[in-house]
C-alpha positions, 0 to 999 in steps of 0.5 A: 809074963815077967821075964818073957819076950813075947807080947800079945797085941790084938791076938798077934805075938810079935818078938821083942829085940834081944838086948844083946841084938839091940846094942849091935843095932845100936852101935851099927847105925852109930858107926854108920853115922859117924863113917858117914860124917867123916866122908861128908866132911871130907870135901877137898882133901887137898885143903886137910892137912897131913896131921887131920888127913892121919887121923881121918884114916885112923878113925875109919879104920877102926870103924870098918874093922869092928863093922866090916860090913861098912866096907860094902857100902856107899857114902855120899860127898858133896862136890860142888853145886851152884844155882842150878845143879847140885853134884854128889859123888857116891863112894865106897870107903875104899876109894875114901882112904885112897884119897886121903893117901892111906899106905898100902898096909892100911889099904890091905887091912880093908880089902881083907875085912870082906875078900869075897867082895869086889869094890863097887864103881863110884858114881855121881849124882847130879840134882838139877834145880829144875824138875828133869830128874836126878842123873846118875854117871859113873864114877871111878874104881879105887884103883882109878883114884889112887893112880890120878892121886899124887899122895898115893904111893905106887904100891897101893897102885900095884897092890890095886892092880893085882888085887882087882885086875878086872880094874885095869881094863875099866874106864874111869869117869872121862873113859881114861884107863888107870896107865893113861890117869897114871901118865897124865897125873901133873904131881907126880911121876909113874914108877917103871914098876907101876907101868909094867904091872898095868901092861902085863895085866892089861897089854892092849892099854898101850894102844888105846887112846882114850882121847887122851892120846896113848900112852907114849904121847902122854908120856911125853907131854909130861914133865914128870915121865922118866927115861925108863918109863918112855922106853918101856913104853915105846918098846911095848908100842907095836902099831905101825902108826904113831902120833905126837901133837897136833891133828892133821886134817884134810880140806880141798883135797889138801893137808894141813895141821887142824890145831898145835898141841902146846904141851910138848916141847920136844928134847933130846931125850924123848927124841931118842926114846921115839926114834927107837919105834921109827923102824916098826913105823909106817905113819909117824906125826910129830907136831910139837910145839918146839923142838931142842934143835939136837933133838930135831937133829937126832930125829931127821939124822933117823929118818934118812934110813928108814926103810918102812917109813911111807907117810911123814908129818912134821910141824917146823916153826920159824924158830928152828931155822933162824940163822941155822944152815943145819936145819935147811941141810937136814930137809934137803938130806932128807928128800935125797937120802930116804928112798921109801916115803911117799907122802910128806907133810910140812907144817911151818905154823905162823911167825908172830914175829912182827920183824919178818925173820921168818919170811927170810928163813921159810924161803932158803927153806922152801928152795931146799924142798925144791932142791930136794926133790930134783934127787927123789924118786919116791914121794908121791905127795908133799904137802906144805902148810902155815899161816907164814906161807901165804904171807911170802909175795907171790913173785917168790913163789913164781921164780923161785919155788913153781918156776924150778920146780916145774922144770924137776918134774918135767925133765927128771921127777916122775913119782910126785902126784900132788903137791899143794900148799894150803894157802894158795890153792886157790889162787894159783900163778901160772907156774903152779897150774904148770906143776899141777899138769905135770903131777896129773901127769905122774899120776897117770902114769907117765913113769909107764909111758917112758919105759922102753918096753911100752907096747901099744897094748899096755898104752891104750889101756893106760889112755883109757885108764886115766879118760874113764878117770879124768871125764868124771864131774867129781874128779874134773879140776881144768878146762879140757883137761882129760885132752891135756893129760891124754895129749901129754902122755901121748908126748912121751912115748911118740915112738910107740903110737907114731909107728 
């Protein structure tokens, strides 16, 4: 019949499509099509120019506001391929139009075209050569891209992070949240206001470190970080320990620094920033490449009145002494003046100076610890670690650090348990096997035996103490050793058993 919409085929009646539904088809896919070819296109956006990068936004804007629906779907980009892997990344238009730099107006006209509907994560799809499957990996939200992104203003970022909160706690691709992409971004420098919406979403990304490092070391890696942003997160930073550059590690019952971050050259200003978490601190570690000396004045000048602080690391190149009498003073100061640490860690790195200066500096040091610590009565342990210290003679280490420093311990220091320098720990003088007594001593109690009001019970009990401890294979170090340390405190109180 003319005029009709239906047709007979075998006894069937099927519906022909309306003219009308046809063109939308028609024009859906078309869109499709060309959305599709815009995003594909696009591979390194950094290549576009900024004349191509408008036009690009103008025309998928255009697309996605006669076909919202568009803006819920997933176009495919090549990244990258080589003989044996090919790499696509599946993304939304969203995070497309955060890529080329899209303002924040545009950025809302999408949002708005679906309000109902959260952006979807992007994900990419590796394509082996061989026959072991495709593998498909998450990818970043758009809020993750803008914030790595440094065409992207801030307020597309903001306006991301109060639109989709649920983001702010997601990681993106590496396991990185959007302050620490943010911090880490090498073109451009986070915005107070940035850094304070992502925290007052998310608080807890202050603490996380994401294998990055949290938030206030990647700050302070950066060169583009600025004084308020430090200080916002330093006052936001509430854990009691705080980490900046290297990695200390632990090896035969010794301390050492495992690897150098080479990205942080301290100044005067993050120096400043930092010092205002030292009285929240307990632990504080900072391995830095180099120091500016007034920052390394400024520090040490914080820590002798400390309080709270009980476990320091420091890394100290060769440079910082080199013909400078402050920097020996503030080691000194610090072991005199600073009535609270317990543990202390020095690195002194290697001197790749083929002159020896070094050799000069590291010993008018290392007498400065010594010094140090006949006026101390807190340290429990001081680690000392550098390639450059195994390089000093060992005739130095005899007279002028073990030899002295057994006397401190014999007559005065009754709180160190364990030294060690790393480099010599197995090829002790006889100096240091005198200082390794005298430690084993502290531990033991040797501060209890030589209190007036020591009884016979309290002393049997410390005797059978430190003997359960010291006949333990695990914990033998010498010959006859549970007799020497048992003899020794036995030495300091004959008043007691004598009677």
């Amino acid at each position: 019949m003319n005029g009709s919409n239906t047709t007979t085929t075998n006894g069937a009646e099927e519906r022909r499509p309306r003219a009308k539904d046809r063109t939308s088809w028609l024009g859906y896919n078309l869109a499709r099509r060309e959305l599709k070819r815009i995003i594909a296109q696009n591979w390194y956006s950094n290549s576009i120019s900024q004349e191509k990068r408008q036009r690009k936004e103008q025309s998928t804007l255009k697309l996605l506001k006669r076909y919202p629906k568009l803006a819920q779907q997933g176009f495919a980009r090549k990244e990258g391929w080589s003989k044996r892997l090919k790499r696509k990344r599946i993304m939304s238009p969203l995070s497309f139009l955060v890529e080329l730099g899209a303002n924040v107006s545009t950025v809302q006209q999408v949002c708005e075209l679906v309000p109902d509907v959260v952006p979807a994560r992007d994900y990419v799809v590796l394509y082996p050569r061989s026959n072991t499957g495709n593998s498909r990996e998450p990818g970043d939200y758009p809020l993750h891209r803008a914030c790595q992104l440094g065409r992207v203003s801030d307020q597309v970022v903001i306006y991301l992070a109060r639109k989709y909160p649920q983001h702010v706690s997601a990681r993106g691709t590496d396991g990185y949240l959007p302050l620490h992409a943010l911090l880490r971004n090498p073109t451009r420098s986070a915005t107070l206001q940035e850094v304070q919406t992502l925290l007052d979403i998310h608080p807890d990304a202050i603490q996380d470190d994401c294998g990055f490092g949290t938030p206030v070391v990647l700050a302070c890696k950066s060169s583009h970080t600025t004084p308020d942003v430090l200080e916002e997160l330093t006052q936001q930073y509430s854990e009691n320990q705080f980490q900046l550059g290297g990695v200390v590690a632990e090896a035969f019952g010794a301390r050492y620094v495992e690897r150098n971050d080479g990205r942080i050259s301290f100044n005067l200003s993050q120096a400043q920033t930092v010092s205002l978490m030292l009285p929240r601190l307990k632990t504080f570690t900072c391995l830095p490449r180099d120091w500016h000396f007034n920052a390394f004045q400024h520090v040490m000048r914080e820590l002798n009145h400390q309080k709270q602080l009980k476990d320091l690391s420091l890394h100290l190149p060769c440079s910082l002494f080199w013909d400078n009498k402050e920097a020996f003073d503030a080691i000194q100061q610090l072991l005199e003046q600073n009535t609270v640490l317990e543990c202390l860690h020095l690195d002194f790195g290697n001197d790749n100076n083929d002159n020896g200066f070094g050799y000069k500096w590291i010993r008018t040091c290392l007498v400065r610890v010594v010094s140090g610590l006949c006026q101390n009565h807190s340290l429990q342990e001081c680690h000392l670690s550098g390639g450059i210290l195994a390089r000093l003679p060992m005739d130095f280490y005899r007279k002028k650090f073990f030899g002295p420093l057994s006397m401190v311990l014999q007559e005065s220091n009754l709180s160190l348990q364990w030294i060690s320098i790393a480099p010599l720990m197995c090829m002790l003088p006889e100096e240091g096997t005198q200082v390794l007594y005298w430690t084993r001593l502290n531990r033991f109690g040797r501060a209890k035996a030589r209190d007036p009001s020591l009884d016979n019970r309290e002393l049997g009990e410390l005797l059978v103490k430190a003997n359960d401890w010291l006949e333990s294979a695990e914990h033998a170090s010498f010959e006859n050793d549970p007799i020497n340390v048992l003899f020794g405190l036995l030495r300091e109180c004959p008043s007691v058993w004598a009677s």
